[in-house]
CHARMM-style PDB file with segment names, atoms N, HN, CA, C and O in Angstrom:
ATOM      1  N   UNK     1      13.508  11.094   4.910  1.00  0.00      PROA
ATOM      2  CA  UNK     1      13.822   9.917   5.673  1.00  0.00      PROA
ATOM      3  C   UNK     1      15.333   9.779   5.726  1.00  0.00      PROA
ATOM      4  O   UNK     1      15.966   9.701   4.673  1.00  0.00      PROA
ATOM      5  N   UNK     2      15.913   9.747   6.857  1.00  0.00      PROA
ATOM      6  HN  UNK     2      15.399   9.810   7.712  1.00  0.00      PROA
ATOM      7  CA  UNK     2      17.449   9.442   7.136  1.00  0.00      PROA
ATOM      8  C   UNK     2      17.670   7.621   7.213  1.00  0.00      PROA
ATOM      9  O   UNK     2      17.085   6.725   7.822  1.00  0.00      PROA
ATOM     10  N   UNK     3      18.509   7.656   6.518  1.00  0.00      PROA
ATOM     11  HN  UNK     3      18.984   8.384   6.024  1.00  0.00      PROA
ATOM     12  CA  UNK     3      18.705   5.855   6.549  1.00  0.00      PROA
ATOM     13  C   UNK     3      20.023   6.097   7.386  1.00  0.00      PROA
ATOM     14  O   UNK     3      20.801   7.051   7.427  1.00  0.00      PROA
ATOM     15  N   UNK     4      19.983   4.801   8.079  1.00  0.00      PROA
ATOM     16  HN  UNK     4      19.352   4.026   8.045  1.00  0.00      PROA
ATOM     17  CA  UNK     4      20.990   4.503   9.731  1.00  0.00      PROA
ATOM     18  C   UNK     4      21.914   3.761   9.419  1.00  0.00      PROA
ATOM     19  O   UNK     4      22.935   3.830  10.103  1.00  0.00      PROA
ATOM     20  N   UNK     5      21.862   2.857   8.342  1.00  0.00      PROA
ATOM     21  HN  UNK     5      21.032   2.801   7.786  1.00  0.00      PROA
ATOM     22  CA  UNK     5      23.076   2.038   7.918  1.00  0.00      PROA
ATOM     23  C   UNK     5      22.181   0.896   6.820  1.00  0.00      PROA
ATOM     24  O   UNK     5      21.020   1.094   6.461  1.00  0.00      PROA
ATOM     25  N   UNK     6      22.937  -0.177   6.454  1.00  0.00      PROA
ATOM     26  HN  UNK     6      23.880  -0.337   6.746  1.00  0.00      PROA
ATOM     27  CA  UNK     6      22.834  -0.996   5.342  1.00  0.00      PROA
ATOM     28  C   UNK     6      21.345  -1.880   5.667  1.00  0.00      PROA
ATOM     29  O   UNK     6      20.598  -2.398   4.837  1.00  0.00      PROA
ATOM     30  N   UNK     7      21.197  -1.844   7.323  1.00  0.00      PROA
ATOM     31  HN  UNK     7      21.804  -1.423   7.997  1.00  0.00      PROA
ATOM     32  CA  UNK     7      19.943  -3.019   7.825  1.00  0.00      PROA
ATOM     33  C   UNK     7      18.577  -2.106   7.735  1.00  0.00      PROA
ATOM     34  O   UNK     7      17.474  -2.597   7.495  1.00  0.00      PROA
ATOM     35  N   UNK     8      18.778  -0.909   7.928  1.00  0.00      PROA
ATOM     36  HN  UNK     8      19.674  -0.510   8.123  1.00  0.00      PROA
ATOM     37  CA  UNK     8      17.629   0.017   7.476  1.00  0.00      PROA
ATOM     38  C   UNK     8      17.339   0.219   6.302  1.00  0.00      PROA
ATOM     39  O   UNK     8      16.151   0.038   6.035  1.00  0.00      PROA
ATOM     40  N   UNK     9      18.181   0.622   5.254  1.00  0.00      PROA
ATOM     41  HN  UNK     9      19.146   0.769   5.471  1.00  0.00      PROA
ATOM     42  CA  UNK     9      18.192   0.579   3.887  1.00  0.00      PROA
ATOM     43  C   UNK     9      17.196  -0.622   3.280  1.00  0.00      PROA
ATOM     44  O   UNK     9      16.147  -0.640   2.636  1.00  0.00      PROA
ATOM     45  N   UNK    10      18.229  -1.747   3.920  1.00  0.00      PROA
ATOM     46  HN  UNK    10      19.081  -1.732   4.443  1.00  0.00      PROA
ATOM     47  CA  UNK    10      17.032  -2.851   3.606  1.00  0.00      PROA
ATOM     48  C   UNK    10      15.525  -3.228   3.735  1.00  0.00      PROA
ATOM     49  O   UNK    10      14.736  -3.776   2.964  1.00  0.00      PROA
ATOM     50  N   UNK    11      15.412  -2.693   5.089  1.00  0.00      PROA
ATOM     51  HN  UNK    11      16.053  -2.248   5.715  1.00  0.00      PROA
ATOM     52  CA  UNK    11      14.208  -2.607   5.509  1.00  0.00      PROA
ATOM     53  C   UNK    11      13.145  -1.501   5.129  1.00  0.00      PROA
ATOM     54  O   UNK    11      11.989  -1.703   5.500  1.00  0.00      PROA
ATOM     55  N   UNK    12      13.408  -0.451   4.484  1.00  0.00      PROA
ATOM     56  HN  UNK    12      14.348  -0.287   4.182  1.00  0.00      PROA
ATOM     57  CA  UNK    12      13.016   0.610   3.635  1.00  0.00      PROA
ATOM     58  C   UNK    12      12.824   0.200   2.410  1.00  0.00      PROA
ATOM     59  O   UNK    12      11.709   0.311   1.900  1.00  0.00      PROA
ATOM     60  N   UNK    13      13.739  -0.269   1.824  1.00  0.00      PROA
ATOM     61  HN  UNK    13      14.645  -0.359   2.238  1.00  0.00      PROA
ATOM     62  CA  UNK    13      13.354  -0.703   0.598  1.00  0.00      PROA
ATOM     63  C   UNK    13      12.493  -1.978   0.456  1.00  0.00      PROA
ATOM     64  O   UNK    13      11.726  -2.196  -0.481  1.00  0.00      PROA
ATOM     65  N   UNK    14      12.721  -2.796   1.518  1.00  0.00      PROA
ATOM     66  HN  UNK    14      13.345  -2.618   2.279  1.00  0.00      PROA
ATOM     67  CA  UNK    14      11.351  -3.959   1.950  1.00  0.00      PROA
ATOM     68  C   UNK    14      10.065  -3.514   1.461  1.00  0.00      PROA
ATOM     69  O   UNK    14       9.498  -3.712   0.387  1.00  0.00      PROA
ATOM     70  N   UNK    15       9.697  -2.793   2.617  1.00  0.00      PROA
ATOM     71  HN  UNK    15      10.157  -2.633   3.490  1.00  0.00      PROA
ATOM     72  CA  UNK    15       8.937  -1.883   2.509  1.00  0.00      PROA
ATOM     73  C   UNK    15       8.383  -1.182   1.794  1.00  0.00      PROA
ATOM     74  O   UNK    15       7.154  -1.192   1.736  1.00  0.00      PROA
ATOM     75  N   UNK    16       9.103  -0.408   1.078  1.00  0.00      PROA
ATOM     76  HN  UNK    16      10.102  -0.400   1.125  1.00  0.00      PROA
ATOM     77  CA  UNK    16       8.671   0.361  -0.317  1.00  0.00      PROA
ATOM     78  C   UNK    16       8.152  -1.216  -1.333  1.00  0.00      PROA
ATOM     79  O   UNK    16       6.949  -1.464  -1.420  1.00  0.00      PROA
ATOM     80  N   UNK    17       8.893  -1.881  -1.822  1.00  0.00      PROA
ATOM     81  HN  UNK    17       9.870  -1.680  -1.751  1.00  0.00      PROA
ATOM     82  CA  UNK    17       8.863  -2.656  -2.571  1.00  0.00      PROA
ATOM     83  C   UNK    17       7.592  -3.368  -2.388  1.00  0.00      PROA
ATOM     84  O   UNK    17       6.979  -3.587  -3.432  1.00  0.00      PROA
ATOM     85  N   UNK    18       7.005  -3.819  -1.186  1.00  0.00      PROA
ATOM     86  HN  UNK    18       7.504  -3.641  -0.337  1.00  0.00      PROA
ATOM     87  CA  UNK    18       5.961  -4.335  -0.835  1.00  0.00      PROA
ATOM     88  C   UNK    18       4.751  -3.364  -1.060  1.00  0.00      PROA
ATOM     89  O   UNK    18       3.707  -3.966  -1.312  1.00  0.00      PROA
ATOM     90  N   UNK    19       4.639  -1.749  -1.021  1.00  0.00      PROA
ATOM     91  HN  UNK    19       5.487  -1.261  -0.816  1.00  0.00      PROA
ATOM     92  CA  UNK    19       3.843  -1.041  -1.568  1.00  0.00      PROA
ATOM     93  C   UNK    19       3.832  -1.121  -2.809  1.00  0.00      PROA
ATOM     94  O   UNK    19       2.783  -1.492  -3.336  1.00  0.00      PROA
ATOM     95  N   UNK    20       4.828  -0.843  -3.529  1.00  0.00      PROA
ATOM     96  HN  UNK    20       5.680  -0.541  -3.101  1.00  0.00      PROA
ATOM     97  CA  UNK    20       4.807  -0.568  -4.816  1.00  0.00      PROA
ATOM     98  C   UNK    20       4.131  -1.987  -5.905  1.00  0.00      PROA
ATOM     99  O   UNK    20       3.501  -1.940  -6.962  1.00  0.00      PROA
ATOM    100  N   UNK    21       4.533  -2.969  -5.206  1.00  0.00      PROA
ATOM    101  HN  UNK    21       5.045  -3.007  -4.348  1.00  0.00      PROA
ATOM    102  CA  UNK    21       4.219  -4.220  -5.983  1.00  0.00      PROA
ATOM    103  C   UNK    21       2.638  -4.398  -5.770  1.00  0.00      PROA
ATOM    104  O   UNK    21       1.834  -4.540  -6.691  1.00  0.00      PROA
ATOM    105  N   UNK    22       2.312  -4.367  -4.339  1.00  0.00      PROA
ATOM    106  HN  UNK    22       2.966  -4.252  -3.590  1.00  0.00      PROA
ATOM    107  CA  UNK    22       1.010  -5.182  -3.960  1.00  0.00      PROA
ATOM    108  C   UNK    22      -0.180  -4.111  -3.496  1.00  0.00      PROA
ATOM    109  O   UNK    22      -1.282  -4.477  -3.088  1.00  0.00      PROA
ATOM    110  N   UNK    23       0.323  -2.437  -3.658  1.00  0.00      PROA
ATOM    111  HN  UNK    23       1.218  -2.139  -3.990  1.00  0.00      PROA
ATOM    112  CA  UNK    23      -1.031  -2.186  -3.328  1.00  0.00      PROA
ATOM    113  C   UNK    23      -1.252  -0.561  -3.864  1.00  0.00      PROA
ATOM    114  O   UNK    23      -2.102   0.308  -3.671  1.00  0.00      PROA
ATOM    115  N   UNK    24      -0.262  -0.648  -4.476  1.00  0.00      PROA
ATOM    116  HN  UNK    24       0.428  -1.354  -4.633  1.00  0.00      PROA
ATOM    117  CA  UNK    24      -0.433   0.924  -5.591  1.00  0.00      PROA
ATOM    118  C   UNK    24      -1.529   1.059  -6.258  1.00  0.00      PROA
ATOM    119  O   UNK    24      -2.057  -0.053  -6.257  1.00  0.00      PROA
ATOM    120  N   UNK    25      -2.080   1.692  -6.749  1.00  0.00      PROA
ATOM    121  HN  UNK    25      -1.651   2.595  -6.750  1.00  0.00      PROA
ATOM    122  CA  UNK    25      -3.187   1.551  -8.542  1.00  0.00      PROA
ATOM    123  C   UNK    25      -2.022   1.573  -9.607  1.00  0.00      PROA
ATOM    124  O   UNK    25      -1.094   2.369  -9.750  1.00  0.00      PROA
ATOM    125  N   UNK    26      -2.321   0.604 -10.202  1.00  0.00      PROA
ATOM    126  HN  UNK    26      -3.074  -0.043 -10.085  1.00  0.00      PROA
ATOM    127  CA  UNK    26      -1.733   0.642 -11.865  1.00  0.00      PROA
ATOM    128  C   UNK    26      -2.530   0.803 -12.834  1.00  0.00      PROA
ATOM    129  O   UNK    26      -3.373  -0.058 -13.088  1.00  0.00      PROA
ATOM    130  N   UNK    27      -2.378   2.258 -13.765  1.00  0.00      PROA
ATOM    131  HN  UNK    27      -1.693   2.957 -13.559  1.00  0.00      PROA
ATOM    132  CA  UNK    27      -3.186   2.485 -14.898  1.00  0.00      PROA
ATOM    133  C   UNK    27      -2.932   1.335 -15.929  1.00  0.00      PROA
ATOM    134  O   UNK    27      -3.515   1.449 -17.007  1.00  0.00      PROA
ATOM    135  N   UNK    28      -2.237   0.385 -15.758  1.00  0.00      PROA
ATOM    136  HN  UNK    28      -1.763   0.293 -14.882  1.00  0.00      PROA
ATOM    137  CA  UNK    28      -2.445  -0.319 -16.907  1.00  0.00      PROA
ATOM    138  C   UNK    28      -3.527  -1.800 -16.755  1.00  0.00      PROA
ATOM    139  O   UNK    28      -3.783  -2.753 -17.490  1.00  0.00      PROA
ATOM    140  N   UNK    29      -4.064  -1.238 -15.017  1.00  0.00      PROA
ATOM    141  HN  UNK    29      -3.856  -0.463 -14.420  1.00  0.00      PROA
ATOM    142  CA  UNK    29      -5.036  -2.353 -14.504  1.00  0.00      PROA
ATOM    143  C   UNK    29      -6.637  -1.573 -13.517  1.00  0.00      PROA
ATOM    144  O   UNK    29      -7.232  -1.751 -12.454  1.00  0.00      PROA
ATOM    145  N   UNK    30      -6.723  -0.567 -14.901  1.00  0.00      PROA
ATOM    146  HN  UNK    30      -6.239  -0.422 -15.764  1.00  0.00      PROA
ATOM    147  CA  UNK    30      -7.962   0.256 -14.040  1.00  0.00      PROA
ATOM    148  C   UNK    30      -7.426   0.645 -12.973  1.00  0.00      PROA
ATOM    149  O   UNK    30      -7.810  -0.127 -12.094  1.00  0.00      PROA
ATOM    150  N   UNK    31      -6.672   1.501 -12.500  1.00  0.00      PROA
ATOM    151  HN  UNK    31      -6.360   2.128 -13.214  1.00  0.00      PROA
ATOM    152  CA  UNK    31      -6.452   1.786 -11.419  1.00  0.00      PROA
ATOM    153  C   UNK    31      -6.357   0.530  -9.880  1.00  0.00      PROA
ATOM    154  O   UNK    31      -6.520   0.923  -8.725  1.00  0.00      PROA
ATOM    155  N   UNK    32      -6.141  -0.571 -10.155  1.00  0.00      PROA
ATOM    156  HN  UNK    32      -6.008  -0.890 -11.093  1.00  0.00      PROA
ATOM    157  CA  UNK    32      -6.595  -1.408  -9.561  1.00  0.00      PROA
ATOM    158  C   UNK    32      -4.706  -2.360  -9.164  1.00  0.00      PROA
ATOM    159  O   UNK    32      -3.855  -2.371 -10.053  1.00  0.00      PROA
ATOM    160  N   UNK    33      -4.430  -3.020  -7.775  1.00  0.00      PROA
ATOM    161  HN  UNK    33      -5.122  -3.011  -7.053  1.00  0.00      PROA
ATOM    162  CA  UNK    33      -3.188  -3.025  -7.638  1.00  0.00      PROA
ATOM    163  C   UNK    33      -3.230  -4.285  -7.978  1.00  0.00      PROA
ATOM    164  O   UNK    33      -4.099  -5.142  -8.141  1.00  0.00      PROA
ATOM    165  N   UNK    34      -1.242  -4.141  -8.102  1.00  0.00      PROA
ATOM    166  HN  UNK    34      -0.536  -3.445  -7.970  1.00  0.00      PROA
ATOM    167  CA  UNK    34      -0.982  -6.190  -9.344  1.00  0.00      PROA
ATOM    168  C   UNK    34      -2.139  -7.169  -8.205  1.00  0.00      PROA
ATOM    169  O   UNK    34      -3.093  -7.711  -8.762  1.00  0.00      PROA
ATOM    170  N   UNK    35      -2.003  -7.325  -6.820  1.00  0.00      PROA
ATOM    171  HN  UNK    35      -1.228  -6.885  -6.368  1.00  0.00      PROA
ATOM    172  CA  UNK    35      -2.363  -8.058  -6.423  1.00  0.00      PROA
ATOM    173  C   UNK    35      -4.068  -8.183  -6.200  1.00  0.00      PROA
ATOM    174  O   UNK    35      -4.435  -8.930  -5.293  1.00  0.00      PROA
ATOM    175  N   UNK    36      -4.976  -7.563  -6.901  1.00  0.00      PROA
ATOM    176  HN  UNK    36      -4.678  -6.956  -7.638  1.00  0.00      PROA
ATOM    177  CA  UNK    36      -6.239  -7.671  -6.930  1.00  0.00      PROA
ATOM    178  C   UNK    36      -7.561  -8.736  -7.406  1.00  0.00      PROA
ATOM    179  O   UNK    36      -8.188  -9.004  -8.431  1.00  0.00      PROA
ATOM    180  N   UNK    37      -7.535  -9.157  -5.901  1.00  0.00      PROA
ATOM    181  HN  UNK    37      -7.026  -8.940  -5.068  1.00  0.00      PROA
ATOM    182  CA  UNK    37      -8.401 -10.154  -6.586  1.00  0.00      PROA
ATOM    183  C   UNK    37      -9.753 -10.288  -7.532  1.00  0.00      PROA
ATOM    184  O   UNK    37     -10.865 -10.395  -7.016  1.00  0.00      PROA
ATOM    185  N   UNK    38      -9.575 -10.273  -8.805  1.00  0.00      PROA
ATOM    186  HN  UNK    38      -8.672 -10.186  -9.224  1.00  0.00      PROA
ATOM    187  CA  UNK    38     -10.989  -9.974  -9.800  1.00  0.00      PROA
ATOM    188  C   UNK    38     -12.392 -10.708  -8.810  1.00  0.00      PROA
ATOM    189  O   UNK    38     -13.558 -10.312  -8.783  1.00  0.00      PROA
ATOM    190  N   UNK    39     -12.036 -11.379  -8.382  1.00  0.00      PROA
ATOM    191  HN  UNK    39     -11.090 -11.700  -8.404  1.00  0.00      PROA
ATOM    192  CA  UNK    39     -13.644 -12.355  -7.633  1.00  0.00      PROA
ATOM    193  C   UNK    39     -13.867 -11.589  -6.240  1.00  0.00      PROA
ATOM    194  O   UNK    39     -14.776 -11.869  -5.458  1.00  0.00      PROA
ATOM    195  N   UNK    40     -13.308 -11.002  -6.124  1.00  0.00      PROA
ATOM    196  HN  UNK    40     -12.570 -10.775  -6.759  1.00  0.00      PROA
ATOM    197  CA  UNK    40     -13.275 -10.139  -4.435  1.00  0.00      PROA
ATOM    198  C   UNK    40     -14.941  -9.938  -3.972  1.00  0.00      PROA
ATOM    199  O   UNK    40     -15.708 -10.580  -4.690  1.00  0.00      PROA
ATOM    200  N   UNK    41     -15.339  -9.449  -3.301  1.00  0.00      PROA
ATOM    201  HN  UNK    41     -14.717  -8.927  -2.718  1.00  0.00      PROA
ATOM    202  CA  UNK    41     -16.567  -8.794  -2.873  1.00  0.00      PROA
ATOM    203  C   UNK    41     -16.225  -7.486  -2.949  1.00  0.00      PROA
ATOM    204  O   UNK    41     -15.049  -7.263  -2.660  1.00  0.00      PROA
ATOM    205  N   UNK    42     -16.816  -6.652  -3.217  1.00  0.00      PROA
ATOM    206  HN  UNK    42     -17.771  -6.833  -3.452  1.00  0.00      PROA
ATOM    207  CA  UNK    42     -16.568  -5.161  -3.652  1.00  0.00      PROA
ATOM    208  C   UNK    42     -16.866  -4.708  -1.782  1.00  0.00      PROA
ATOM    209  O   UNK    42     -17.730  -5.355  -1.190  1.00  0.00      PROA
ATOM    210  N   UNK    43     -16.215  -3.779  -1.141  1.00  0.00      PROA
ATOM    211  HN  UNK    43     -15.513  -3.253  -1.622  1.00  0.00      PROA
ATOM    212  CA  UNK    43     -16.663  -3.730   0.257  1.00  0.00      PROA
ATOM    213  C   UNK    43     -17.936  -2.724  -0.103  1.00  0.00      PROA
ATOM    214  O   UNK    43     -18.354  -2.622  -1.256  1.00  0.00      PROA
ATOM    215  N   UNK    44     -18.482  -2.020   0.977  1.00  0.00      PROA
ATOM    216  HN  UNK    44     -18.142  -2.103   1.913  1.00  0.00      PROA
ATOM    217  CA  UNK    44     -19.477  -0.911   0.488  1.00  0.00      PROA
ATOM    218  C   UNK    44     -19.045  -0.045   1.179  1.00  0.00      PROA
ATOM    219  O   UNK    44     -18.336  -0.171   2.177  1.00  0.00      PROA
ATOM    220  N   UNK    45     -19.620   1.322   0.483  1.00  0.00      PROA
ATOM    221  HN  UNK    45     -20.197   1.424  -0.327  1.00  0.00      PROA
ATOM    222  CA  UNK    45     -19.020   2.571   0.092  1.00  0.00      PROA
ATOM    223  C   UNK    45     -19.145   3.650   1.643  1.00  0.00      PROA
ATOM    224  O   UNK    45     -18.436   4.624   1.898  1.00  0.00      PROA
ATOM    225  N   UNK    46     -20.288   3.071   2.498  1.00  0.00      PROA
ATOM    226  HN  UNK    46     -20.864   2.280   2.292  1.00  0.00      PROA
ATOM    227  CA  UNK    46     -19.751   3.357   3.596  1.00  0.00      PROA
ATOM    228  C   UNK    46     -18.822   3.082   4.789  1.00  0.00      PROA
ATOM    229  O   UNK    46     -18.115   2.075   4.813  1.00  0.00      PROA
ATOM    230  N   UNK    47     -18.832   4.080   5.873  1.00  0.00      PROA
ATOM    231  HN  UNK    47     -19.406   4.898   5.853  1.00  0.00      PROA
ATOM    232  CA  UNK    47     -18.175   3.259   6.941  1.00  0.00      PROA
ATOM    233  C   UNK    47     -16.330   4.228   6.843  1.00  0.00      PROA
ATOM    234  O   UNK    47     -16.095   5.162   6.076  1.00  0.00      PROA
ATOM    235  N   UNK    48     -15.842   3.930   7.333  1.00  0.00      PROA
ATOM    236  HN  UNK    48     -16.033   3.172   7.956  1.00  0.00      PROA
ATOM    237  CA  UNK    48     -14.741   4.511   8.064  1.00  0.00      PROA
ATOM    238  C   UNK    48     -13.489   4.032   7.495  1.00  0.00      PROA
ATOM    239  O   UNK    48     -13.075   2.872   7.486  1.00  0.00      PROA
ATOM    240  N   UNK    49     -12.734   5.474   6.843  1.00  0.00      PROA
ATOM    241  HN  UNK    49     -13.070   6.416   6.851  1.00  0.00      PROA
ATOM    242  CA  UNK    49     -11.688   4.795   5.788  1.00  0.00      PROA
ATOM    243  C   UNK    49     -10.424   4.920   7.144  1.00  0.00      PROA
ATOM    244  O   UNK    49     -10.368   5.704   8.092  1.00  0.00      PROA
ATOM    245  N   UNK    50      -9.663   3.979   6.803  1.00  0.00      PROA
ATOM    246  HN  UNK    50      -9.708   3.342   6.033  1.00  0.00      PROA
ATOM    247  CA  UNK    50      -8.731   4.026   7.803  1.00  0.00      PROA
ATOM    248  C   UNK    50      -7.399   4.390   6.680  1.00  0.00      PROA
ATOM    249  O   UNK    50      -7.493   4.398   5.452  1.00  0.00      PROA
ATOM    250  N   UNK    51      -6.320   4.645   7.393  1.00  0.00      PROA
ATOM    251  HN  UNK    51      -6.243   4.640   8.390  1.00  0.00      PROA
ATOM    252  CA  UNK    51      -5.156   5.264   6.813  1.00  0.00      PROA
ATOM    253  C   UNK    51      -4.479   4.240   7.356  1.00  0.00      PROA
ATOM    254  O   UNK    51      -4.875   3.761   8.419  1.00  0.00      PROA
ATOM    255  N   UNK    52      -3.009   3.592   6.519  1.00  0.00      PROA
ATOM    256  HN  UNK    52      -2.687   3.981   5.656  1.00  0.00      PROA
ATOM    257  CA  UNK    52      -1.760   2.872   6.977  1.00  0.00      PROA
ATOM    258  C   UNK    52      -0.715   3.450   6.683  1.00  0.00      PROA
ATOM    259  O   UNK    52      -0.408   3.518   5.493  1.00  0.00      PROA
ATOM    260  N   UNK    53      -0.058   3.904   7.466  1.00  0.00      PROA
ATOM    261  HN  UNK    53      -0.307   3.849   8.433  1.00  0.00      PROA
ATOM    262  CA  UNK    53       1.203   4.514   6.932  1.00  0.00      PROA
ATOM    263  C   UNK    53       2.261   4.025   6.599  1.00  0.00      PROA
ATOM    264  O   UNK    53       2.585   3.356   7.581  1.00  0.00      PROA
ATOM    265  N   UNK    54       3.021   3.919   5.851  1.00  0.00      PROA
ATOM    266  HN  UNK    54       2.758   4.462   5.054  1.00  0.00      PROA
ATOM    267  CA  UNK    54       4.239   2.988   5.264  1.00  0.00      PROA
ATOM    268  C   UNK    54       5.368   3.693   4.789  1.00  0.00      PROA
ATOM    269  O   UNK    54       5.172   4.607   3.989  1.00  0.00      PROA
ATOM    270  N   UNK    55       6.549   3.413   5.158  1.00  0.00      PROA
ATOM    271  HN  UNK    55       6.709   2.670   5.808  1.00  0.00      PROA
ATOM    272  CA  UNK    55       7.953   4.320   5.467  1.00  0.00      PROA
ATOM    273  C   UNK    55       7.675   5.793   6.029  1.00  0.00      PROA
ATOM    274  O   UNK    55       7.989   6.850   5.483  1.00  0.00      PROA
ATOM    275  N   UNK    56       7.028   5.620   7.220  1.00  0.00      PROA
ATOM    276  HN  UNK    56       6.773   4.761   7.664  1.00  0.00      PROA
ATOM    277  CA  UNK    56       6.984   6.547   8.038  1.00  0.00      PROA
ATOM    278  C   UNK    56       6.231   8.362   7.890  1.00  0.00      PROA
ATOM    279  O   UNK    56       6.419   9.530   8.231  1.00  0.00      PROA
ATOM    280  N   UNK    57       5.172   7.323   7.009  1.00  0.00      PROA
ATOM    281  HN  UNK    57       5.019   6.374   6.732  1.00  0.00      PROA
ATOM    282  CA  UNK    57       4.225   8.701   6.801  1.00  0.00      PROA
ATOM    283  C   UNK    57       4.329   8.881   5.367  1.00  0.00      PROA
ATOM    284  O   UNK    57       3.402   9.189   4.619  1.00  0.00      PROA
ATOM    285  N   UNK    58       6.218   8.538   4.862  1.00  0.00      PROA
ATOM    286  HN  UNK    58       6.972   8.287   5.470  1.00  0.00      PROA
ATOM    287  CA  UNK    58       6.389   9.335   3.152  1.00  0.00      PROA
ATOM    288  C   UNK    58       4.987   8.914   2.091  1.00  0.00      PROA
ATOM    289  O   UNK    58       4.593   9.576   1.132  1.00  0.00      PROA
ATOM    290  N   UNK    59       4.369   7.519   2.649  1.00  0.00      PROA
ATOM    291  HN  UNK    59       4.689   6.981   3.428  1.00  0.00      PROA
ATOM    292  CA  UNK    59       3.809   7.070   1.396  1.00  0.00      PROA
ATOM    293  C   UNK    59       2.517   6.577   2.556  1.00  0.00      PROA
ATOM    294  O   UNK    59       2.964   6.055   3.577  1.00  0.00      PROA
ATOM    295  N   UNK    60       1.087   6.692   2.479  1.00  0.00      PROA
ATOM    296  HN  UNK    60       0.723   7.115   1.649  1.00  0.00      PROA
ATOM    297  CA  UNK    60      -0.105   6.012   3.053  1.00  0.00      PROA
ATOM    298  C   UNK    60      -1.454   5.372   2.061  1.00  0.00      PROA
ATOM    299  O   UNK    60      -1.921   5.571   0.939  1.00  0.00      PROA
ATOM    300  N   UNK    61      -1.656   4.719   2.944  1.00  0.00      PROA
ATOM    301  HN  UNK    61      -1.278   4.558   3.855  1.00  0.00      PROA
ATOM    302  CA  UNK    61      -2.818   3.447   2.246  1.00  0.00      PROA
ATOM    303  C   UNK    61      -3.902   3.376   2.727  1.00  0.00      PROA
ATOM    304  O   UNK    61      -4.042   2.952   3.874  1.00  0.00      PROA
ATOM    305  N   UNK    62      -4.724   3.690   2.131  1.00  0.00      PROA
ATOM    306  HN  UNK    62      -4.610   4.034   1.199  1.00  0.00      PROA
ATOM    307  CA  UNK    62      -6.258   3.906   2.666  1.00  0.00      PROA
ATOM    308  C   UNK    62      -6.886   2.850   2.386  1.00  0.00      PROA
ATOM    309  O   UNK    62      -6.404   2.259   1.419  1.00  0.00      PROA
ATOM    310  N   UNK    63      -8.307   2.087   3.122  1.00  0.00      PROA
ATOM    311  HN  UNK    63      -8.698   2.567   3.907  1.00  0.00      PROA
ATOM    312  CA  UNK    63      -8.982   0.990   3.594  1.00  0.00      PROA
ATOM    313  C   UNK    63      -9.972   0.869   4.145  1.00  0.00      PROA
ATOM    314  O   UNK    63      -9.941   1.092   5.355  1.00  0.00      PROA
ATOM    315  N   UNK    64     -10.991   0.557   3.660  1.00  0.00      PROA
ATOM    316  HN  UNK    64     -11.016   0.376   2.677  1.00  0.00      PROA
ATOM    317  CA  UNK    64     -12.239   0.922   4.640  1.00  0.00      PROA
ATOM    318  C   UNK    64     -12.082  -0.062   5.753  1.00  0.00      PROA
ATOM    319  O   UNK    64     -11.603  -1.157   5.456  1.00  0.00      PROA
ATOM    320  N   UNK    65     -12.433   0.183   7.044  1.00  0.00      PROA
ATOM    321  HN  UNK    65     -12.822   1.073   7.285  1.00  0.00      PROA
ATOM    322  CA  UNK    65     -12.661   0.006   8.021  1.00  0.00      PROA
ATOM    323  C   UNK    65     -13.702  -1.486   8.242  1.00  0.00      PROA
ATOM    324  O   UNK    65     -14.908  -1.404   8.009  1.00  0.00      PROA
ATOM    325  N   UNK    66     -13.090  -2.762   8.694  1.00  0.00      PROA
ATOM    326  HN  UNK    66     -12.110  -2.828   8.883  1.00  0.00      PROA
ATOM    327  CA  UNK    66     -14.212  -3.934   8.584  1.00  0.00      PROA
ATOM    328  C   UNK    66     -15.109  -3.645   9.632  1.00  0.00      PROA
ATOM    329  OT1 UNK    66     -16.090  -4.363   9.821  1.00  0.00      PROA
TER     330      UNK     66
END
């Protein structure tokens, strides 16, 4: 990834920061990210995983499909 100046930087690291905090797995939470709601509905195991890509492919987030 080429950064363009100080307003991209920012926005990259936005970015990253918002993955890393809210939707990584953390082994120190079952594989499960900081922001996980314990009461959730578990979705089911079929159906169509979709991909999100975040900083431009370097890092993606998978999701089943509503």
């Amino acid at each position: 990834m080429l950064i363009y100046g100080e307003r991209h930087l920012r926005s990259a690291l936005t970015e990253y920061a918002a993955h890393y905090n809210g939707h990584r797995p953390h082994q120190s939470r079952a594989q499960r990210p900081p922001d996980h709601d314990e009461q959730a509905v578990v979705p089911p195991l079929e159906g169509r995983v979709e991909r999100r890509r975040v900083l431009g492919g370097l890092i993606n987030e998978y999701h089943r499909a509503a």
